[in-house]
BALOBA-1460 file (C-alpha; in Angstrom, 3 decimals):
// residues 282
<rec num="1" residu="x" x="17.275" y="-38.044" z="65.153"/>
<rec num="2" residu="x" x="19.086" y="-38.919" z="62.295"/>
<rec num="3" residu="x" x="16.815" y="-41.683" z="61.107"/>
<rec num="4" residu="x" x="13.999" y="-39.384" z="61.406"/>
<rec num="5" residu="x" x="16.001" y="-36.991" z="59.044"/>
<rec num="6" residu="x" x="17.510" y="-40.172" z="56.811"/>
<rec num="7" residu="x" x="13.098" y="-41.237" z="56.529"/>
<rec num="8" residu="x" x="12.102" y="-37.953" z="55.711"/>
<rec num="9" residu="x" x="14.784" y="-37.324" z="52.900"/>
<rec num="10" residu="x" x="13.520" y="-40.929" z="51.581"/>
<rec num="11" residu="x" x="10.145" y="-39.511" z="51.624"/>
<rec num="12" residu="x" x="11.053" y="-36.173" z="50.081"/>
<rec num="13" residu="x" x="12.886" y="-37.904" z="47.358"/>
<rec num="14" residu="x" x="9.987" y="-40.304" z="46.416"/>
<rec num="15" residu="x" x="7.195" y="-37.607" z="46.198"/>
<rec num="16" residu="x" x="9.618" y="-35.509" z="43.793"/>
<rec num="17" residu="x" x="10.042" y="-38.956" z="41.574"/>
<rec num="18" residu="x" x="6.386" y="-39.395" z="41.547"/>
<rec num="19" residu="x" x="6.089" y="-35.725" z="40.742"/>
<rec num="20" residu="x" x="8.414" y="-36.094" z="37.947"/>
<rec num="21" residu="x" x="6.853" y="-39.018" z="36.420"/>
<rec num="22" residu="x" x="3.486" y="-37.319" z="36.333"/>
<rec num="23" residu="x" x="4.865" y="-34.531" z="34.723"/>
<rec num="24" residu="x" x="6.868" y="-36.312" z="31.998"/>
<rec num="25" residu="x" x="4.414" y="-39.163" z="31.234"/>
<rec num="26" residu="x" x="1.348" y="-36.166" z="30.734"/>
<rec num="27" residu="x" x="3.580" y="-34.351" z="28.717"/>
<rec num="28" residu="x" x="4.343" y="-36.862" z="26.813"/>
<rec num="29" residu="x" x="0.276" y="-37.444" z="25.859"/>
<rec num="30" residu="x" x="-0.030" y="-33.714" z="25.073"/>
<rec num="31" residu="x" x="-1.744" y="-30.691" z="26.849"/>
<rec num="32" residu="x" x="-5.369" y="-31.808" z="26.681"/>
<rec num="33" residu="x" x="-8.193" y="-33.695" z="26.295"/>
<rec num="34" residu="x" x="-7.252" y="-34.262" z="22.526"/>
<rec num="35" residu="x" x="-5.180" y="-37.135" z="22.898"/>
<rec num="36" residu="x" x="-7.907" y="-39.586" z="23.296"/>
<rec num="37" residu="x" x="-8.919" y="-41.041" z="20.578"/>
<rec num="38" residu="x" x="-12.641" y="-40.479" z="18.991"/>
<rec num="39" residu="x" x="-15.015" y="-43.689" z="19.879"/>
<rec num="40" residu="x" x="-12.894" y="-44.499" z="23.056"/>
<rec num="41" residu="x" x="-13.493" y="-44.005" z="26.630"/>
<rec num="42" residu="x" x="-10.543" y="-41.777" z="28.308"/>
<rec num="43" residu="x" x="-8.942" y="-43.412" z="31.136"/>
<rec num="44" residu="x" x="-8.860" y="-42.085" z="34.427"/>
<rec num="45" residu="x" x="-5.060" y="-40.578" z="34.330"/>
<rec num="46" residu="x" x="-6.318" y="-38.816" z="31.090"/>
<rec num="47" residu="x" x="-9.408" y="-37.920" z="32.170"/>
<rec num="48" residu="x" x="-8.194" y="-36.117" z="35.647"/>
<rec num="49" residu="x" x="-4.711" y="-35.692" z="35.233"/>
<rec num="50" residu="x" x="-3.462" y="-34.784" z="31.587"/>
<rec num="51" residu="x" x="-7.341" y="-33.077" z="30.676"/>
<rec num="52" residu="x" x="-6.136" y="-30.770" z="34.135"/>
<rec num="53" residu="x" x="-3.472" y="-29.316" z="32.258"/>
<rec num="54" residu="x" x="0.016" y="-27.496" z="34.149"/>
<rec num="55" residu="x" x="-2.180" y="-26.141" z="36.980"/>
<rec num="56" residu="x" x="-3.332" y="-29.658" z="37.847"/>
<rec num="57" residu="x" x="0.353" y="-31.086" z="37.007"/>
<rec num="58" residu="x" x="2.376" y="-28.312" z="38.581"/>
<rec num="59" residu="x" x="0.214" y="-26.856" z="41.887"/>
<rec num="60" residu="x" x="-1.962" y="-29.153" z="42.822"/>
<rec num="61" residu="x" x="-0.748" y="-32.704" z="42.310"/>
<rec num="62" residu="x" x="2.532" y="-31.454" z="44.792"/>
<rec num="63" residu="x" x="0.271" y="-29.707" z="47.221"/>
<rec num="64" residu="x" x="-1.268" y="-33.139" z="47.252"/>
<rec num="65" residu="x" x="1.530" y="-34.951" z="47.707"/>
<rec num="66" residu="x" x="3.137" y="-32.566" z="50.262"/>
<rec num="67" residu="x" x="-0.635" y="-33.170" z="52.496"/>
<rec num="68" residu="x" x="0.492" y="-36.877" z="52.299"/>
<rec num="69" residu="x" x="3.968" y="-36.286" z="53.641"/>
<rec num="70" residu="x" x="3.140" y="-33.646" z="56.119"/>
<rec num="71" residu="x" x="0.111" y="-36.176" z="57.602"/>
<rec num="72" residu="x" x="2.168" y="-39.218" z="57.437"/>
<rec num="73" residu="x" x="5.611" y="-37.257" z="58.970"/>
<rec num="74" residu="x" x="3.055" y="-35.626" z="61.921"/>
<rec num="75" residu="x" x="1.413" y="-39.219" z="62.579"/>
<rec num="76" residu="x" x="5.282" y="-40.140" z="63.423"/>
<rec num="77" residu="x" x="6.461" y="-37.246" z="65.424"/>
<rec num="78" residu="x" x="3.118" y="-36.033" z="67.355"/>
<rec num="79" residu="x" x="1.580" y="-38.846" z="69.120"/>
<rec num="80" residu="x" x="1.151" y="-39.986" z="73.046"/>
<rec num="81" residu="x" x="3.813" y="-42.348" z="72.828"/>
<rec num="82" residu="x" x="6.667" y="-39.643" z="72.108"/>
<rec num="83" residu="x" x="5.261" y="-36.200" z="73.350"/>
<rec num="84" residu="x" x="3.408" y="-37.773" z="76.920"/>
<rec num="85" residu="x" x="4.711" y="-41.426" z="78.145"/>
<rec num="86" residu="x" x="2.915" y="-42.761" z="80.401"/>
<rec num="87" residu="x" x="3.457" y="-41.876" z="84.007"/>
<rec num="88" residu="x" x="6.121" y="-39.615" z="83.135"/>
<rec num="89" residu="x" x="5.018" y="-37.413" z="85.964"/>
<rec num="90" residu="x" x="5.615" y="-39.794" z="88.042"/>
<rec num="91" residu="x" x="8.986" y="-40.998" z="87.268"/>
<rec num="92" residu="x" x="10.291" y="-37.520" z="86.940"/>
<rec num="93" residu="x" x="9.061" y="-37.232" z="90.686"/>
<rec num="94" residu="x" x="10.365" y="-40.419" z="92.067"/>
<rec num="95" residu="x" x="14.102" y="-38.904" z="90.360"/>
<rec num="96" residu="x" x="13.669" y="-35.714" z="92.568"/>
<rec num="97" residu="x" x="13.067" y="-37.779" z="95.268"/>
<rec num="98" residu="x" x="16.190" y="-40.010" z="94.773"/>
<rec num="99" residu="x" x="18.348" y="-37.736" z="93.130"/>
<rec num="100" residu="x" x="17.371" y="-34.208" z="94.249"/>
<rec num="101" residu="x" x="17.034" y="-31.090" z="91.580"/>
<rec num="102" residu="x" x="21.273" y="-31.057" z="90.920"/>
<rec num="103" residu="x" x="21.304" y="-33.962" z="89.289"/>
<rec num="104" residu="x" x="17.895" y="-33.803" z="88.046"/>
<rec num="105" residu="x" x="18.517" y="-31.685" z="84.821"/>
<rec num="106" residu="x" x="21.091" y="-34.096" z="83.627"/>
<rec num="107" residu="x" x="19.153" y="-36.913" z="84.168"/>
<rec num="108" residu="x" x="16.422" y="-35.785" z="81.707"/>
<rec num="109" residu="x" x="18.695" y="-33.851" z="79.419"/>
<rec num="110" residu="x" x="18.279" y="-36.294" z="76.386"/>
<rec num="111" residu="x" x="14.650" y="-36.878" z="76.811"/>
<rec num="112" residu="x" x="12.339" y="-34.878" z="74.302"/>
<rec num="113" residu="x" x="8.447" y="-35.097" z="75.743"/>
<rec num="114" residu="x" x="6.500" y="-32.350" z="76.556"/>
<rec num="115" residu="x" x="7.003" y="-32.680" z="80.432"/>
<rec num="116" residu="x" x="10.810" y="-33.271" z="80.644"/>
<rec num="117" residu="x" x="11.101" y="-30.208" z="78.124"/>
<rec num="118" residu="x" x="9.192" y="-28.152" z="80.280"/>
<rec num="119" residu="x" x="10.936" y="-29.752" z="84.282"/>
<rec num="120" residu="x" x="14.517" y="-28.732" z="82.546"/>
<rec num="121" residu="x" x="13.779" y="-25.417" z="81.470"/>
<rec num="122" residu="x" x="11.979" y="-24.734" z="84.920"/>
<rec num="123" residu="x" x="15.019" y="-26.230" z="86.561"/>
<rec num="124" residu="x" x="17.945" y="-23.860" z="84.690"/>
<rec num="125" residu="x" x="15.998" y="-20.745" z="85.156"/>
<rec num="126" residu="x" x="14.198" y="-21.043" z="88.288"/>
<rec num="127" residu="x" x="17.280" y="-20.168" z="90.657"/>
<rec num="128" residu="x" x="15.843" y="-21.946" z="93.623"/>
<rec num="129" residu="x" x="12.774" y="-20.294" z="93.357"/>
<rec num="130" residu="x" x="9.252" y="-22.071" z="93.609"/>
<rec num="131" residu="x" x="6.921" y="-19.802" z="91.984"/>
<rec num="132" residu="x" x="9.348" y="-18.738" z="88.793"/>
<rec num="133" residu="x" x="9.806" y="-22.479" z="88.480"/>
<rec num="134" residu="x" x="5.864" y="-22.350" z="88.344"/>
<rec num="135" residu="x" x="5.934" y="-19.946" z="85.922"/>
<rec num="136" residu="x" x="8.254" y="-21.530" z="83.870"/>
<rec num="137" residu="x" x="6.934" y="-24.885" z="83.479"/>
<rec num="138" residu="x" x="3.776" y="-23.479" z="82.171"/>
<rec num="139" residu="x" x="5.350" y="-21.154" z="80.106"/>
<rec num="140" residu="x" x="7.391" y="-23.645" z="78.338"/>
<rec num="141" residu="x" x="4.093" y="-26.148" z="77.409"/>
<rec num="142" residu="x" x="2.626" y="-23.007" z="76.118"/>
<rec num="143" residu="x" x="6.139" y="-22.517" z="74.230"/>
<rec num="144" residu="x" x="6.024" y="-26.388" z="73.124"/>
<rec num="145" residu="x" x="2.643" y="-26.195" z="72.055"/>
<rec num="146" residu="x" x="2.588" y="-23.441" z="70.226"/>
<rec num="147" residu="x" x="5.528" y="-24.568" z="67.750"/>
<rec num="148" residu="x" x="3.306" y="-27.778" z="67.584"/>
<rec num="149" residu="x" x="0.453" y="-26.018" z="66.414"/>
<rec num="150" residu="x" x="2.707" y="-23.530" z="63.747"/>
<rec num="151" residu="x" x="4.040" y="-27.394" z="62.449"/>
<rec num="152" residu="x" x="0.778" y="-28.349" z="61.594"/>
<rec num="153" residu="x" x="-0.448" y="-25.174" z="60.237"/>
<rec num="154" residu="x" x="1.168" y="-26.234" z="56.778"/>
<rec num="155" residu="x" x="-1.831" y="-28.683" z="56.310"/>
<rec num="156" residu="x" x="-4.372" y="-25.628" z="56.957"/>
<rec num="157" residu="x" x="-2.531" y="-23.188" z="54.660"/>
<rec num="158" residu="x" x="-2.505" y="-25.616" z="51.912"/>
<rec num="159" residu="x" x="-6.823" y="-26.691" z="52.794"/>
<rec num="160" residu="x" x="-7.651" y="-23.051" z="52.254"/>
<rec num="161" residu="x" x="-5.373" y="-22.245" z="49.302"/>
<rec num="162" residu="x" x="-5.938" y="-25.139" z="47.066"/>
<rec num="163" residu="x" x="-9.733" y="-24.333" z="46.339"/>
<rec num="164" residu="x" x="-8.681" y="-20.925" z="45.336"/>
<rec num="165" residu="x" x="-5.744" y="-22.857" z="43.070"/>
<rec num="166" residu="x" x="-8.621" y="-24.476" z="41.552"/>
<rec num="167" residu="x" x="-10.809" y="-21.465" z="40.814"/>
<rec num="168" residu="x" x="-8.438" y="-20.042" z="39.563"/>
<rec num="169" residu="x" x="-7.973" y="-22.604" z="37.358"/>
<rec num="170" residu="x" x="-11.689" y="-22.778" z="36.878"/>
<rec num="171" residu="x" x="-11.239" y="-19.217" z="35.731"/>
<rec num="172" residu="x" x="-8.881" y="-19.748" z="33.604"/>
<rec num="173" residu="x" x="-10.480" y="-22.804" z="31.807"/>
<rec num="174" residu="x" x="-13.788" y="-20.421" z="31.210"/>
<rec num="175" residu="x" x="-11.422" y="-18.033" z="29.478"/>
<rec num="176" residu="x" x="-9.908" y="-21.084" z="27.357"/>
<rec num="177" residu="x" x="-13.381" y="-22.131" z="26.566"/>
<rec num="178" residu="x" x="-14.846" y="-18.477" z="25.347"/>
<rec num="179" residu="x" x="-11.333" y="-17.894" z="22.982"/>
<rec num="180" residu="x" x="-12.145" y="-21.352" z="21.733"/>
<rec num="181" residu="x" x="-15.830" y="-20.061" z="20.901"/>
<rec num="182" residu="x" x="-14.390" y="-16.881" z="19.530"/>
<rec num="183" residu="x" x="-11.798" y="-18.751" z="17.115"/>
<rec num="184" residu="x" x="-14.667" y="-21.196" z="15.933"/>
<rec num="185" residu="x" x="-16.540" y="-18.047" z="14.595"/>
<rec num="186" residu="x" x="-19.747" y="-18.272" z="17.492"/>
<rec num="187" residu="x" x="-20.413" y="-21.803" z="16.364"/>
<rec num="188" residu="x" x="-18.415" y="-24.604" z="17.289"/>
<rec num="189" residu="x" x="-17.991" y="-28.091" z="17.927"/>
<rec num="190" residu="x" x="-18.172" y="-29.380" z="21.517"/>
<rec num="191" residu="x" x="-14.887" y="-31.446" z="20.758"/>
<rec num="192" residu="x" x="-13.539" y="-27.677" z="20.179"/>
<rec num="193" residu="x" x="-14.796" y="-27.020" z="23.496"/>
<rec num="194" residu="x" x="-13.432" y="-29.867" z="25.677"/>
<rec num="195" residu="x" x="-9.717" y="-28.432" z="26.228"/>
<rec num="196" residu="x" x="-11.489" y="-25.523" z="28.521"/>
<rec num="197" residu="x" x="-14.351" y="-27.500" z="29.886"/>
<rec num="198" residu="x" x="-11.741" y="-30.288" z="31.186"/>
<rec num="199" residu="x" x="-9.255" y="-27.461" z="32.585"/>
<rec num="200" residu="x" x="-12.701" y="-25.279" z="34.473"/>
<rec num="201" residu="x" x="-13.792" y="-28.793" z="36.032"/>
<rec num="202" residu="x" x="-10.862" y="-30.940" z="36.498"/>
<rec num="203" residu="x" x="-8.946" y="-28.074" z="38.499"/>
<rec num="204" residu="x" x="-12.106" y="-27.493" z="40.743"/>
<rec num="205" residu="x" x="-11.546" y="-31.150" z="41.349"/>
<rec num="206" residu="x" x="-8.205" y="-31.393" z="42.380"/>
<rec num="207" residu="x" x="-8.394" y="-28.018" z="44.509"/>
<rec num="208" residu="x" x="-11.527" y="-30.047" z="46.377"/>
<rec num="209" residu="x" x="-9.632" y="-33.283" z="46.468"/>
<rec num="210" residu="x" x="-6.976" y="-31.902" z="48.113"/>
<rec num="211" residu="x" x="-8.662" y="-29.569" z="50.323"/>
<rec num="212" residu="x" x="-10.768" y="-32.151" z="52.228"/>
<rec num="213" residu="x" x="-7.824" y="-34.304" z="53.393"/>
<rec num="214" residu="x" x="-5.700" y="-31.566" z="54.348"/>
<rec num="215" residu="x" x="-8.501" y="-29.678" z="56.285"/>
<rec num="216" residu="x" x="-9.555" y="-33.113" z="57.780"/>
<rec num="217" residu="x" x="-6.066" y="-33.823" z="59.400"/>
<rec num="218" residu="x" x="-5.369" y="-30.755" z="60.236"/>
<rec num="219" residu="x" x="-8.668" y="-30.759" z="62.590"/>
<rec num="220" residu="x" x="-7.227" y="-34.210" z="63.593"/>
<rec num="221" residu="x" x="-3.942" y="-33.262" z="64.766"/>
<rec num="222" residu="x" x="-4.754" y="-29.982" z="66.112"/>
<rec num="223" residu="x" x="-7.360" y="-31.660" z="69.042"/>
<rec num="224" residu="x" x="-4.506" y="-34.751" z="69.636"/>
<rec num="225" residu="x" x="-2.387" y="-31.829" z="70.159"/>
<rec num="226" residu="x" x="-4.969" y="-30.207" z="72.441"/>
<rec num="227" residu="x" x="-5.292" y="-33.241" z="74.344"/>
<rec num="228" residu="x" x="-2.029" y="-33.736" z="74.810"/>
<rec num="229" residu="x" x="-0.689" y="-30.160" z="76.056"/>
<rec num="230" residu="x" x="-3.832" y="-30.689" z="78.592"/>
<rec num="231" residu="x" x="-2.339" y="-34.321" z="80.118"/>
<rec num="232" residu="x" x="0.972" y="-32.480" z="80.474"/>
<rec num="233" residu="x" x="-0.715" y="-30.124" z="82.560"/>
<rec num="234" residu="x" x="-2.214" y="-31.974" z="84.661"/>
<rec num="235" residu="x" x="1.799" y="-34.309" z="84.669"/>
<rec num="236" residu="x" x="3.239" y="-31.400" z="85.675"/>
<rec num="237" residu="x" x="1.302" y="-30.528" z="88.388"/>
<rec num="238" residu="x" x="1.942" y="-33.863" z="90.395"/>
<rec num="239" residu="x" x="5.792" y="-32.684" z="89.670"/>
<rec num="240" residu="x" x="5.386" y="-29.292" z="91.641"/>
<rec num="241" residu="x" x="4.747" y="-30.891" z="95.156"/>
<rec num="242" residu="x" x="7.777" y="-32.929" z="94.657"/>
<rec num="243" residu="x" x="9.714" y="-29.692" z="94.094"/>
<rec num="244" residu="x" x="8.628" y="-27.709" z="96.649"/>
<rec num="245" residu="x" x="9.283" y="-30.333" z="99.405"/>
<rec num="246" residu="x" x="12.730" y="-30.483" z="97.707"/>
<rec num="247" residu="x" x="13.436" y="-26.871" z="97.469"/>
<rec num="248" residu="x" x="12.546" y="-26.923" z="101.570"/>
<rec num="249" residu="x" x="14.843" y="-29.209" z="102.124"/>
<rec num="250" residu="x" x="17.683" y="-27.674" z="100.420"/>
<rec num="251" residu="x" x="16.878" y="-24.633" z="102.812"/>
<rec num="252" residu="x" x="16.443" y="-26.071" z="105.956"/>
<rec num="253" residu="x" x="19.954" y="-27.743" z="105.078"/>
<rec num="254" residu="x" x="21.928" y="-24.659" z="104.223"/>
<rec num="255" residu="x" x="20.329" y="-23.013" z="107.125"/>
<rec num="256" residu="x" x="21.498" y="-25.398" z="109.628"/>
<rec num="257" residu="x" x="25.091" y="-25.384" z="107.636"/>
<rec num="258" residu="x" x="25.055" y="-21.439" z="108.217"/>
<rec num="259" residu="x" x="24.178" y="-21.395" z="112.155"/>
<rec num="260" residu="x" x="27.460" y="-20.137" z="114.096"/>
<rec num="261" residu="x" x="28.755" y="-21.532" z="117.338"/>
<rec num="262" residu="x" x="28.335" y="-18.101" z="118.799"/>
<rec num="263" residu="x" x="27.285" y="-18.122" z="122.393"/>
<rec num="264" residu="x" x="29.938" y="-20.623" z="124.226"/>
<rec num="265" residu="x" x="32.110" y="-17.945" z="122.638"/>
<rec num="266" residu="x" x="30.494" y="-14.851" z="124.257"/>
<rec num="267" residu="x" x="30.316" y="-16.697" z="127.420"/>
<rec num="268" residu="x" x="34.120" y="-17.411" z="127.242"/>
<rec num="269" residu="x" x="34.528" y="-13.786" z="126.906"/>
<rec num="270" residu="x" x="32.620" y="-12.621" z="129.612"/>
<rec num="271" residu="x" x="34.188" y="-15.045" z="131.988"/>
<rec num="272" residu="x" x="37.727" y="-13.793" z="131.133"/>
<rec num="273" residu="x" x="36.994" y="-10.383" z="131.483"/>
<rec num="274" residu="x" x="35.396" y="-11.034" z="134.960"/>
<rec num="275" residu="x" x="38.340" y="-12.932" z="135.732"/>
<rec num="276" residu="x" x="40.892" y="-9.936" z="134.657"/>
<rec num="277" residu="x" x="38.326" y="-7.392" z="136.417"/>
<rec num="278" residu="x" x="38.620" y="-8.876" z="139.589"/>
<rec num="279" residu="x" x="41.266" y="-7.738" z="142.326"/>
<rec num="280" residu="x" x="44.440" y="-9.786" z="143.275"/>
<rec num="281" residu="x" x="44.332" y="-11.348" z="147.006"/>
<rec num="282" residu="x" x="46.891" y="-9.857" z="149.360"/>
């Protein structure tokens, strides 16, 4: 747990660096298109970054970077490996059968897949009782999926926000470009012209560029997540046999612990009193 934390604070702190140095190094080449020099080519980080202008450096170059940390972070924490081992239905059964469901709970207390999850919190709240365990253990994957699927609903909010980030920009860059047109008296220059044409085009670009990815792995993680809740159904269902034979057990046993020695004691009683009731020889 804590180098998952100590990785992610690594990764938080290089996006903000890169960030930073985006920010600094365009505004150190000005707010537009203007910096490159007449008779030269404009590079591509002048051309798509610096020609953007503070929607492009500001919005969407983060959003971008926060799609890259949230898909690389989600490729770490939801896969097979960590959320459904292998056979885990099957070695959570074999415990019951060696250990019973006492010591069960503790034996799986540290363990953080879906099916484990889902056995403890059946366990604690069933009260000996097969169908609320039932209940429970499908309640819980719902439970576990469903905080799995608000984790990776970051990537969706930022796919269907950034294209309206860059219309908006877009919009704003057609505004730029009719003030220019305004200033220039209804007649001028296309070089006049470029500071709103680069901020209407270059922000529709970056609000597609990072749309696409972010919509893409969303998609992605959302059917592994699917996929995954849907094995650890069918897991836990090889578990509930295991429990039920258990839980009969455990009654049978206190059942035969509870049975009462009752009838040599009734016949004791009767013979005494027949012995008192009858008469005394002469």
């Amino acid at each position: 747990m804590r180098n998952s934390f100590l990785l992610k604070a690594l990764v938080l702190v290089v996006l903000l660096a890169a960030v930073l140095g985006v920010i600094v190094v365009a505004m150190s080449g000005g707010f537009g298109i203007s910096v490159v020099r007449a008779g030269r080519r404009p590079s591509f980080f002048e051309q798509f970054i610096i020609a953007g202008g503070a929607i492009v450096w500001f919005v969407l170059i983060p959003m971008s970077l926060i799609t890259v940390y949230l898909a690389a972070e989600h490729c770490l924490s939801i896969r097979r490996r960590k959320l459904l081992p292998d056979g885990i239905g099957r070695s959570i059964g074999g415990m019951i059968r060696r250990f019973g469901l006492g010591q069960l709970e503790a034996k799986i207390a540290g363990e953080n897949d879906l099916v484990s999850l889902a056995t403890a919190r059946a366990i604690a709240g069933g009260r000996g009782d097969w169908f609320r365990m039932r209940n429970l253990l499908g309640e819980s994957l719902q439970d576990q999926a469903s905080k799995l699927f608000r984790k990776i609903e970051w990537l969706n909010l930022i796919g269907n926000v950034s294209p309206m980030v860059g219309l908006f920009g877009t919009v704003f860059g057609m505004i730029t470009l009719f003030n220019d047109i305004v200033a220039a008296g209804g007649d001028p220059k296309m070089a006049q012209l470029a500071r709103g044409i680069s901020i209407a085009l270059v922000t529709t670009f970056w609000g597609l560029f990072v749309a696409i990815p972010a919509l893409a792995v969303h998609g992605v993680f959302r059917n592994r997540i699917e996929t995954l809740v849907n094995d650890a159904v069918t897991e836990s269902e090889i578990l509930m046999p295991e429990i039920r034979r258990e839980l009969v057990r455990l009654r049978q046993a206190e059942t035969q612990h509870s049975v009462k020695p009752i009838l040599p004691v009734r016949k004791l009683s009767l013979k005494s009193k027949k012995t008192i009731d009858e008469p005394m020889p002469s």
